[in-house]
C-alpha positions in Angstrom: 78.6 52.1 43.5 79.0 54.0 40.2 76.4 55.3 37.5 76.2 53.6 34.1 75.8 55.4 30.8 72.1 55.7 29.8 70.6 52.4 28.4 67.8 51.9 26.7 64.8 50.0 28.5 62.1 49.0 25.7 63.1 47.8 22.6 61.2 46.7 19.7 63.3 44.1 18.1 61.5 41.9 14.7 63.0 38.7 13.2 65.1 38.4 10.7 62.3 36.5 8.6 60.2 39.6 8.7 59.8 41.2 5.3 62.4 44.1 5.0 59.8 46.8 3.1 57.3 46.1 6.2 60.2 46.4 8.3 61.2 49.9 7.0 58.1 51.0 7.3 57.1 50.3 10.7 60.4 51.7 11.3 59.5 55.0 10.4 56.3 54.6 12.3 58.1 54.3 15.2 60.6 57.0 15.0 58.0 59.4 14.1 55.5 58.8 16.8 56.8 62.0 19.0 55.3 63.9 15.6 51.9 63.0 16.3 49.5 63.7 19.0 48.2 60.2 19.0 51.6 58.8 18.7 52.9 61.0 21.9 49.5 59.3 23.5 50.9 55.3 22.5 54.2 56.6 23.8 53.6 57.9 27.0 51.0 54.8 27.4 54.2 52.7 27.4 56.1 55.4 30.2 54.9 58.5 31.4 58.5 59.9 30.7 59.2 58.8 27.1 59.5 61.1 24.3 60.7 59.3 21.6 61.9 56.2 19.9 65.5 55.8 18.5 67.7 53.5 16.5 70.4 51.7 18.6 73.0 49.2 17.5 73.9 45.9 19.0 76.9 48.0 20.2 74.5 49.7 22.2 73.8 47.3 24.7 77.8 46.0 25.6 77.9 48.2 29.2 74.3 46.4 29.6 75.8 42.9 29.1 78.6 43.8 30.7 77.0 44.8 34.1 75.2 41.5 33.7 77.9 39.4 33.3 79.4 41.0 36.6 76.8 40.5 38.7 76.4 36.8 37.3 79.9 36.4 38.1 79.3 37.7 42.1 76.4 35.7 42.6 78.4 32.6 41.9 81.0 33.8 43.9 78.5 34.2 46.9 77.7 30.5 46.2 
């Protein structure tokens, strides 16, 4: 058993026929909620523990798909 680097478990994803200046927008929103008391209230209504919202990158989510190709490729081994 080993530890992974941290990945991120709620993501707020739009598509890509969403309207870019709405997009931007609710953007900052999010990544400012910490700043407010009501926004630390929606945030900590999603998990007691979160602080925050950050930008990731696709990048950002390789180890994730990674980890989940492995353990696709075990269970068909187990088959």
């Amino acid at each position: 058993m080993t530890w992974t680097l941290p990945i991120t478990v709620h993501i707020f994803v739009a598509t890509q026929r969403f309207p870019s200046h709405k997009l931007d927008k609710l953007r900052t929103l999010f990544l400012n909620l910490n700043n407010h008391s009501k926004g630390k209230t929606i945030l900590t209504s999603i998990k007691k523990s979160i602080t925050g919202v950050s930008k990731v990158k696709d990048e950002d989510y390789d180890e994730l798909r990674h980890i989940l190709q492995t353990l696709e490729q075990l269970a068909h081994k187990k088959k």
